[in-house]
C-alpha positions, -999 to +999 in steps of 0.1 A: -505-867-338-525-877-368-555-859-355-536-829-350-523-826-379-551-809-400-545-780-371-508-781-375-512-747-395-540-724-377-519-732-345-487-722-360-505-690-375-521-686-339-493-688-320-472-673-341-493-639-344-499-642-304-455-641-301-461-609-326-486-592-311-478-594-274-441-603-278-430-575-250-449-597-226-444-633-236-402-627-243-401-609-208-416-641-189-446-619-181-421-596-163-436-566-185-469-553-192-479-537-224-489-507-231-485-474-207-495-471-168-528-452-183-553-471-202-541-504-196-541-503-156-579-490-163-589-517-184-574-540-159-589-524-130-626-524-146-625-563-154-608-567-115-640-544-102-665-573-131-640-603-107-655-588-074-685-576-081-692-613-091-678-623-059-702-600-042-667-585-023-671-553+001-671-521-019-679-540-053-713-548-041-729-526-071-716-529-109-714-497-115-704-479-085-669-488-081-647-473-053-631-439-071-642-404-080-657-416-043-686-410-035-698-407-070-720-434-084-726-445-117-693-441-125-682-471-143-710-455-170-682-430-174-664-460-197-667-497-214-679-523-180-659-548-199-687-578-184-690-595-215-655-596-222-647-610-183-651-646-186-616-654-201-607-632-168-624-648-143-617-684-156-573-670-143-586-649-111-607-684-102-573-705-104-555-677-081-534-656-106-529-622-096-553-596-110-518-584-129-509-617-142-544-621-150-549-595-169-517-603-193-534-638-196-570-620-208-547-605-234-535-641-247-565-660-244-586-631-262-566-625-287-566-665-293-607-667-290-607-639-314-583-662-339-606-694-331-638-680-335-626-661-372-612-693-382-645-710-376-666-687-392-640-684-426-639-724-429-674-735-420-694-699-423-675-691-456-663-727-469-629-712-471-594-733-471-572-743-442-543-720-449-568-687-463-592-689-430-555-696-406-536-663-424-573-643-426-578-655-387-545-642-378-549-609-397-584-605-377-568-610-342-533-591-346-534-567-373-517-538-366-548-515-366-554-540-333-521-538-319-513-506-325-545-496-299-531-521-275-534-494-243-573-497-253-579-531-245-619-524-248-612-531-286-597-564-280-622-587-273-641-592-305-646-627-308-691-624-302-691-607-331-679-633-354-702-661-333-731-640-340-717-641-380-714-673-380-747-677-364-763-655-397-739-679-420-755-707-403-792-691-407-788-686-445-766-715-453-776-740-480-770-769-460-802-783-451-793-799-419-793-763-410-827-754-421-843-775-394-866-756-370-847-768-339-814-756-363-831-719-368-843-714-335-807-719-315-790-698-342-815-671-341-807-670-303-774-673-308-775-643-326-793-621-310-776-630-277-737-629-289-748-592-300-759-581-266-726-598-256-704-576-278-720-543-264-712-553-229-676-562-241-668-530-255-696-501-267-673-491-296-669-524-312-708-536-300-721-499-315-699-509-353-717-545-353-752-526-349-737-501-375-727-531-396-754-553-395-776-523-409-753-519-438-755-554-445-792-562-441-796-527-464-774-543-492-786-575-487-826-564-492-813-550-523-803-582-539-837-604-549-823-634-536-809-623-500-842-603-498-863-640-506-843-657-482-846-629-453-881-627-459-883-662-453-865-666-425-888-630-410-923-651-421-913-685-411-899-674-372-917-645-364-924-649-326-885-663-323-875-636-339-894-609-313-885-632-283-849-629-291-850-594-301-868-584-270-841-605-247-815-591-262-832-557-254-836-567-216-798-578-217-787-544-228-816-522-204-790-518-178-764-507-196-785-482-217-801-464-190-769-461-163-752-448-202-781-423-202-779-412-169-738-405-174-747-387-205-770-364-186-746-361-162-717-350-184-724-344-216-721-364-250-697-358-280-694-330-309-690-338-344-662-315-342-647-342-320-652-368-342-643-348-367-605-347-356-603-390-359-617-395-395-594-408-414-584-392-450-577-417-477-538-420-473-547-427-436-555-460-447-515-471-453-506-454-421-493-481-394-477-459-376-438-453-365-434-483-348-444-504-375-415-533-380-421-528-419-434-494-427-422-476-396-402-456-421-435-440-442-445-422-410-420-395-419-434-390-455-455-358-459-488-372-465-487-391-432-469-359-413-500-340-408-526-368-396-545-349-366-546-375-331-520-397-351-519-419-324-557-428-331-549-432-371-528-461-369-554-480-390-531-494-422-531-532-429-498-537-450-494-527-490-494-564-496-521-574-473-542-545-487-537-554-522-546-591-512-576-582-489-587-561-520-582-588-548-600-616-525-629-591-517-634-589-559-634-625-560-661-630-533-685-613-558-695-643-571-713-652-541-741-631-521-727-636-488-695-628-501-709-597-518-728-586-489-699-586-473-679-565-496-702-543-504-706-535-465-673-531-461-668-504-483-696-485-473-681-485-441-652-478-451-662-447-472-685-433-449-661-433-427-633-413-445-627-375-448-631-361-482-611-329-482-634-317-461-666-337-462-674-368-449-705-386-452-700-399-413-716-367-404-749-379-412-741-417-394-738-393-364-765-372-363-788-399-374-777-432-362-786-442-328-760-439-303-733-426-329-726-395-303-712-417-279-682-427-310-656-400-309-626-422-324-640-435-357-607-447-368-615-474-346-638-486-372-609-501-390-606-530-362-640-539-373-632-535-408-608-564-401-639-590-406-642-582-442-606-578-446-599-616-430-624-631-457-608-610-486-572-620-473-584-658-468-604-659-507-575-644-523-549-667-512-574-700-517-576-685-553-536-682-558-531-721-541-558-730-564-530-724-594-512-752-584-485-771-561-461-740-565-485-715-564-496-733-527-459-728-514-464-687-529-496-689-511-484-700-479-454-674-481-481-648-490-499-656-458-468-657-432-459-622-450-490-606-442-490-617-406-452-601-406-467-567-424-487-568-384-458-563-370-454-533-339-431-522-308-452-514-285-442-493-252-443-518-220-437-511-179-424-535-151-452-553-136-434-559-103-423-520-100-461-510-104-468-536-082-443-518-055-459-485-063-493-496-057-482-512-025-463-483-015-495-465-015-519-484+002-494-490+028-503-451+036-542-459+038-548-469+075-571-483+092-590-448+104-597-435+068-629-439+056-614-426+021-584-415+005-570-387-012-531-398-026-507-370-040-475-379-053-446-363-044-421-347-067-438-368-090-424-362-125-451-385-145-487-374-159-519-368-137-531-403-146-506-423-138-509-412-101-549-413-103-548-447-111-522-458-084-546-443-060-573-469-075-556-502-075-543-486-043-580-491-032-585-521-041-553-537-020-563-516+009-603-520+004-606-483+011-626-454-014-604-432-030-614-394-040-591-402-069-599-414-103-594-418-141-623-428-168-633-417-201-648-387-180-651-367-147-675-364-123-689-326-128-672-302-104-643-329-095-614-308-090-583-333-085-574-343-116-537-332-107-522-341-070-489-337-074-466-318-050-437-298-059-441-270-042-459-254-006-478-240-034-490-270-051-499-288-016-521-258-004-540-258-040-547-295-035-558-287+000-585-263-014-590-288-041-599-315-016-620-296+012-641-281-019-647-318-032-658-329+006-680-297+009-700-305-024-700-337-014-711-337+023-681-358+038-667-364+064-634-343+066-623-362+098-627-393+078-609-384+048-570-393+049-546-377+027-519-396+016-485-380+001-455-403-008-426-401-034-430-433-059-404-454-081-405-437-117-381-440-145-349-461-146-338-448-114-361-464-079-352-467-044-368-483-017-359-478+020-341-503+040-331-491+078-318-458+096-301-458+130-313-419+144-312-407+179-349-397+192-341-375+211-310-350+210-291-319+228-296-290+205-260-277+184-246-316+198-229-333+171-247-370+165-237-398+139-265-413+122-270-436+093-295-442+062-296-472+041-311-476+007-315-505-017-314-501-060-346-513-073-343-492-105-329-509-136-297-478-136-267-482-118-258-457-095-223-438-100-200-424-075-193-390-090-222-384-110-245-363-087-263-395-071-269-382-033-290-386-003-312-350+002-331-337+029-368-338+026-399-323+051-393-300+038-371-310+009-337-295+004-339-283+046-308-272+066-320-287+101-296-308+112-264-290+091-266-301+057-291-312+028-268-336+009-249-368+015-229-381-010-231-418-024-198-432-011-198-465-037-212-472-074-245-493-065-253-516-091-294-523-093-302-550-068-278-538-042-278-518-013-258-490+002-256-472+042-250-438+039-232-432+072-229-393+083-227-368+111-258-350+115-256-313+142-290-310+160-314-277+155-306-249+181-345-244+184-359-266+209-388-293+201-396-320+178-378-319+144-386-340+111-357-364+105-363-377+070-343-383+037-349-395-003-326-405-031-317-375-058-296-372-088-294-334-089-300-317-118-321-345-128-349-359-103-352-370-071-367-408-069-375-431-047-390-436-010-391-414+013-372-427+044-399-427+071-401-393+090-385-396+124-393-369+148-364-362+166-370-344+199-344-320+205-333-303+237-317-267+256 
């Protein structure tokens, strides 16, 4: 316990900001996922696709052709490839947690590397104090600008950006253990490699290091004795310095030329784009509406009118700000500390939108790469490195006052980790699970791809896109379908869903014009179409008891029975029915409705017994039924389609 105890306090700050951050998944017993069934489900699926690819599995036998948008390659160029940030992955996949599970345990363990790896770099990089580097850790891996972009997980994993900081720190330190040749060499690889690293763990955050380690090497050749050292370090390790440089280069060829290829392919950003995600001054208090402490200023006017709001969640806290800010004028009196300062608010500035002019315009048009940034409010997560060593300086300087002042200190700290604080929207992880079961349940064996529609689906294009995709991935079949940062050019099924006869004959055209530019195999594509589990009403099917065969205008008693998977209860008396489907609402065997003859609570099950009259027409008729509230939605499976032969 006495060796622990100098880590009492960066634990408690680390767990403590983990609880805040993530707190929808750790109080739920990992029952729930954050964020939405968009973004999140992507991210998870592209560091599944890094799992098997490294596995060498079928269908994941090239990086960046994963199974959708099939048979499109190069697709995984269409986003982040997430590699560098896989390892915390793999290490849960390799001890058999499921890829979901796994995925909420990445979460953890990167935000707890990004904590571990600030904390080193404030207390041995920096010579800051226990309690400054634990609270300027903590605001580094959970601020709210982080949180807040939690369905973007590609801007979590940020922790080979502070090794290749600390790796500089250790380069220009004083200490002259560290200015051993055997010293300068590993940390010159060390950073050079940890920035290749960052690039392939994110482009955004890899792209604002590059940005940032210009601004930084710009002020710092400005200031005579940064520019001594630097040219020191240039004339002392020049051929180390090249080596690394041109591995790093190596490391990165990949990725830049499949990035290339996709740009050629579909096109890169507009300023006009980027335009819409600068943030104006004010922007820089905004935390958003489901900020614990400041939810309430997203109603005042200034913040009212913020274009792609959802984007400009970048605000740190009025007291964290003013603390950031104080501890940033204090680090003036040392170069590092005024390099990083000084960087900082360049960044900062450039990145902001004057009225109407922002200096960001010429980062774009003449920084390399800067195309490919259409977000730059995103910035403001890497913004949080010079914010964690302003936060850390200031509250060393208040503790420095004295015994009281230490206790302030401390209180100063736990309050700016509070200021973090978000709701963030979360799903059931076992009800997507179902839904992504249900699907590839409808992939068989003879389908050399897929094609799923959803139907009466009530959610948005992607949410169904991407069930289609970890729907692949359990059934080990291509899917047509697909979600990324972009499309293929000429795809044509960004919407499935089926409402209507109209809706399923423009996603037939949709599909037979996709396998003639294409050159498939028709007979070889399968299209699957099945009613999924959304909103706090789900069914699933449990039995039926139908006649196969029956005398047409005969009277025949049948029976359905459904189980309550949803989180509602069902209500006798409150439009809760079992309707006719194929097609939905028919008249075929004498009525379209049964009505629920109990309340169902969710976890139980109900038989719906009725008295069906066969069709007068001869031949086989489809038998088949799904759960509806009317005049709100139908939900649920579909009970599987019986066809019932009827006879004279």
């Amino acid at each position: 316990m006495q060796r622990l105890r100098p880590y009492l306090l960066p634990i408690a700050f680390c767990v403590g900001g983990l609880v805040l951050a993530h707190h929808e998944t750790v109080l739920t017993g990992f029952a729930f996922t954050q964020n939405d069934l968009g973004d999140t489900r992507f991210n998870n699926y592209l560091l599944e696709h890094g799992w098997r690819w490294l596995l060498r599995r079928p269908g994941h036998l090239s990086l960046w052709d994963p199974p959708f948008f099939h048979p499109v390659t190069n697709v995984l160029a269409y986003s982040d490839p997430l590699l560098g940030a896989g390892p915390p992955y793999w290490i849960w996949r390799a001890l058999g947690v499921p890829p979901d599970t796994s995925f909420q345990l990445w979460v953890l363990s990167v935000g707890a590397l990004n904590f571990a790896t600030c904390y080193l770099l404030l207390r041995r990089g920096f010579g800051q104090g226990q309690l400054g580097a634990a609270a300027g850790s903590a605001l580094f891996a959970f601020a709210g600008t982080r949180i807040n972009q939690t369905m973007h997980h590609q801007l979590f994993p940020h922790f080979w950006t502070m090794i290749c900081l600390f790796a500089v720190s250790r380069l220009f330190s004083k200490d002259e253990a560290e200015k051993t040749e055997q010293r300068r060499i590993l940390w010159i690889w060390a950073f050079a490699l940890s920035a290749a690293l960052q690039l392939w763990a994110g482009y955004y955050l890899g792209w604002f290091l590059v940005l940032g380690l210009a601004v930084a090497f710009a002020w710092a050749m400005a200031h005579a004795v940064s520019r001594r050292a630097i040219l020191e370090l240039a004339r002392g390790h020049p051929y180390t310095l090249f080596l690394a440089a041109a591995t790093s280069g190596l490391i990165l060829a990949p990725m830049a030329t499949h990035l290339f290829e996709a740009s050629k392919a579909v096109g890169v950003r507009t300023f006009g784009e980027a335009l819409t995600m600068l943030p104006a001054p004010a922007t820089w208090l905004h935390l958003g509406r489901f900020s614990w402490l400041y939810g309430w200023m997203a109603k005042l006017p200034a913040f009212g009118r913020i274009p792609m709001e959802h984007e400009q969640r970048v605000g740190f806290g009025l007291a964290t700000s003013a603390l950031c800010a104080y501890g940033l004028w204090q680090c003036r009196k040392s170069a590092a500390g005024r390099v990083m300062a000084l960087s900082g608010l360049t960044l900062l500035v450039a990145a902001t939108l004057f009225g109407s002019f922002s200096a960001w315009k010429l980062v774009f048009e003449y920084f390399p790469g800067a195309q490919a940034v259409r977000a730059v409010a995103r910035i403001s997560i890497f913004l949080l490195v010079p914010l964690a060593l302003g936060l850390s300086e200031a509250l060393r300087a208040v503790a420095q006052r004295g015994k009281a002042f230490a206790v302030v200190a401390l209180g100063l700290g736990a309050f700016s980790l509070l200021e973090q604080g978000q709701t963030t929207p979360a799903f059931d992880k076992h009800r997507n699970r179902f839904d992504v079961s249900t699907v590839a349940k409808g992939v068989t064996n003879e389908c050399g791809a897929f094609v799923f529609s959803p139907v009466q689906g009530y959610g948005p294009y992607w949410k169904y896109q991407l069930d289609a995709m970890w729907a692949s991935l359990e059934s080990g079949v291509p899917t047509l379908n697909g979600y990324s940062g972009n499309n293929p050019p000429g795809w044509p099924l960004g919407s499935t869903n089926l409402h209507s006869a109209l809706d399923e004959a423009r996603t037939a055209m949709a599909i037979q014009q996709w396998i003639q530019q294409e050159r498939l195999d028709a007979s070889r594509i399968c299209w699957v179409k099945l009613g999924l589990q959304e909103g706090p009403y789900a069914a699933a099917f449990a039995w039926q008891e139908v006649p196969a065969a029956m005398r047409a205008l005969e009277r025949y008693k049948v029976s359905v029975t459904m189980r309550n998977i949803g989180s509602a209860r069902w209500m006798r008396g409150q439009q809760f029915r079992l309707g006719s489907q194929a097609p939905r609402d028919n008249l075929s065997f004498g009525l379209n409705r049964v009505e629920l003859p109990d309340d169902l609570p969710p976890g139980g099950t109900v038989t719906f017994p009725f008295e069906v009259v066969a069709p007068a027409a001869p031949g086989r008729h489809s038998f088949q039924w799904r759960m509806v509230r009317d005049g709100v939605m139908w939900f649920g499976e579909l009970t599987p389609e019986v066809a019932v032969t009827v006879e004279p």
